[in-house]
C-alpha positions in Angstrom: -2.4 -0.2 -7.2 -3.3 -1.9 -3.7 -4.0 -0.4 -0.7 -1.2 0.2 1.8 -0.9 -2.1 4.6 -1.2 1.0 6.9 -4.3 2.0 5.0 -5.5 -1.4 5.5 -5.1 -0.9 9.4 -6.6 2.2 9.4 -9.6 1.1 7.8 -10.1 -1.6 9.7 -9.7 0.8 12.9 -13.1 2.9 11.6 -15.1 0.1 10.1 -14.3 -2.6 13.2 -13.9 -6.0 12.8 -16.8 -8.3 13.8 -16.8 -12.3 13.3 -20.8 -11.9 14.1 -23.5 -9.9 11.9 -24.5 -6.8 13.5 -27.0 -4.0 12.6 -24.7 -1.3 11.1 -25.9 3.0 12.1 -28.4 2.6 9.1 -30.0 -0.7 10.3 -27.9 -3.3 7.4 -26.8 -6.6 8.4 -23.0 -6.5 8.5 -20.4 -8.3 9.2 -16.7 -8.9 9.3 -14.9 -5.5 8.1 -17.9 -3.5 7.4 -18.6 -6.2 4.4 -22.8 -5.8 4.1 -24.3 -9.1 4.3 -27.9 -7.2 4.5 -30.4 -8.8 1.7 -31.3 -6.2 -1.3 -34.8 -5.7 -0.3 -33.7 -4.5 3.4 -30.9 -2.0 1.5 -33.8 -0.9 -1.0 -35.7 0.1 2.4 -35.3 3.5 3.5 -34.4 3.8 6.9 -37.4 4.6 8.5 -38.5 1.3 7.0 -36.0 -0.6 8.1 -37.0 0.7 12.1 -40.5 -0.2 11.6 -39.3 -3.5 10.1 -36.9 -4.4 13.0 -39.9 -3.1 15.4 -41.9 -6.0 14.1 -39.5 -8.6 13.9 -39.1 -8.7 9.9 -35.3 -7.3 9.7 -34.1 -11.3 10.2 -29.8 -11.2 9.5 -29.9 -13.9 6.1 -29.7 -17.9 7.7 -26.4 -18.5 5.9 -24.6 -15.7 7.5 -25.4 -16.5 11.0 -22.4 -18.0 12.2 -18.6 -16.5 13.9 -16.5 -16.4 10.8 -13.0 -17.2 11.4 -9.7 -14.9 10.7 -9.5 -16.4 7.5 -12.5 -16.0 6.7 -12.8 -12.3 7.8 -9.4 -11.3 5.6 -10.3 -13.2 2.5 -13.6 -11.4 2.5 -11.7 -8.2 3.2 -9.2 -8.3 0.7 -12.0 -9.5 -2.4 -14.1 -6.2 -1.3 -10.9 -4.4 -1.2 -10.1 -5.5 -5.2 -14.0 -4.2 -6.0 -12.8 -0.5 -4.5 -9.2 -0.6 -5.6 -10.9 -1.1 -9.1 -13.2 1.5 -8.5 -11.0 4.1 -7.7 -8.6 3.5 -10.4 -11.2 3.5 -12.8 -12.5 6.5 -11.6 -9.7 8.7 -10.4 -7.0 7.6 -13.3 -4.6 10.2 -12.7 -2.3 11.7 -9.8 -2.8 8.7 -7.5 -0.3 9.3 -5.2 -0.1 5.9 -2.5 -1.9 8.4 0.3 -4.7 9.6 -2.3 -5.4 6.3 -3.4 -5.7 5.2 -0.2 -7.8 7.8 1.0 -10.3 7.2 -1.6 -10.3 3.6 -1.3 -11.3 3.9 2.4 -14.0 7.0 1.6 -15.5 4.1 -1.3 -15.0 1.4 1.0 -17.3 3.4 3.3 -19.8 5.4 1.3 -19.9 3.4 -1.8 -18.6 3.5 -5.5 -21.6 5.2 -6.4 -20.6 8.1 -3.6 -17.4 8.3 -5.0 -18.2 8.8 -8.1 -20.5 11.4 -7.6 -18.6 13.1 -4.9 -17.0 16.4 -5.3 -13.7 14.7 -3.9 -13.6 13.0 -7.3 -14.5 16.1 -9.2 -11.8 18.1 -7.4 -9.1 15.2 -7.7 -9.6 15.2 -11.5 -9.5 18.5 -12.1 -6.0 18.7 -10.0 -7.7 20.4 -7.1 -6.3 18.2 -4.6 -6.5 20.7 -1.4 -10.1 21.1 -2.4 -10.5 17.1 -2.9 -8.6 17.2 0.6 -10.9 19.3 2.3 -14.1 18.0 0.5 -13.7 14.3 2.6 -15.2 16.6 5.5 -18.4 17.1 3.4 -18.9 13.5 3.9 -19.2 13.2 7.6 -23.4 12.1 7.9 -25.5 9.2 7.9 -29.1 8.8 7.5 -29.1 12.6 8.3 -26.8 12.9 11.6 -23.6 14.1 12.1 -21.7 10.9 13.3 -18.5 11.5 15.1 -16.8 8.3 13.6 -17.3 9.7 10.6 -15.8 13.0 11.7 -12.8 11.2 12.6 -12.5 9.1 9.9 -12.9 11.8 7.5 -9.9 13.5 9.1 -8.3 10.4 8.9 -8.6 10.1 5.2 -7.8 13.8 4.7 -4.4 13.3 6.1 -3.8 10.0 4.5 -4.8 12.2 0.9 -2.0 14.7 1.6 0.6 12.6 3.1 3.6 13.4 0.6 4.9 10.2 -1.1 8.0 8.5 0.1 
């Protein structure tokens, strides 16, 4: 299973599309759609690290990655970090994937990780057939480092929908 082309548009809506790194909300280079770029010892900071390391000038975005990538470049990265999530939630949600569920939870991964997913209760509710609950749990997930973001509000709601949308 893939994710829709709607999906696709959708997600790329909420994570933006940059051809330049950026600092994402909890200080990781970033760049293209949402694809993290940051090196492993700046993701194995917490975040209050990473602030006192972009105070002093030590939170550099890595040399090979500072550049404009092209549209090419920027959907070909997409769509191989799209395969990694696809995977995911196959693997870990192998039953009842309606197009809208799969979806959902391929943007939620996309956002909050595999690792989220997996221990998230939207998986625990989807597998148990619970899928109002695993509807209404996407909401739980609306916070980063420790704030309320309202992007995340909206995306969340976004999912939800996409989750209950009634196959064609």
């Amino acid at each position: 299973m893939m994710m829709s082309p709607e999906a696709r548009k959708m997600l790329c809506h909420h994570e933006g599309v940059r051809k330049k790194p950026y600092l994402d909300a909890v200080l990781l280079w970033t760049t293209g759609v949402g694809h993290l770029i940051a090196p492993i010892e700046h993701q194995k900071m917490t975040l209050a690290q990473r602030k006192q390391a972009k105070a002093e000038g030590r939170l550099a975005c890595p040399i090979e990655w500072m550049r404009t990538l092209t549209d090419d470049e920027v959907d070909q990265i997409l769509q191989d970090d799209l395969a990694r999530f696809e995977r995911g939630v196959a693997r870990f949600c192998p039953a009842n994937l309606t197009q809208g569920r799969f979806d959902a939870m391929v943007s939620f991964a996309f956002n909050a990780g595999l690792g989220a997913l997996q221990k998230s209760s939207i998986r625990m509710r989807h597998n148990r057939g619970d899928f109002e609950g695993a509807a209404d749990a996407f909401m739980l997930y609306r916070f980063a480092a420790g704030k309320e973001f309202k992007g995340l509000v909206n995306r969340r709601k976004d999912e939800r929908a996409l989750y209950l949308q009634q196959p064609r």
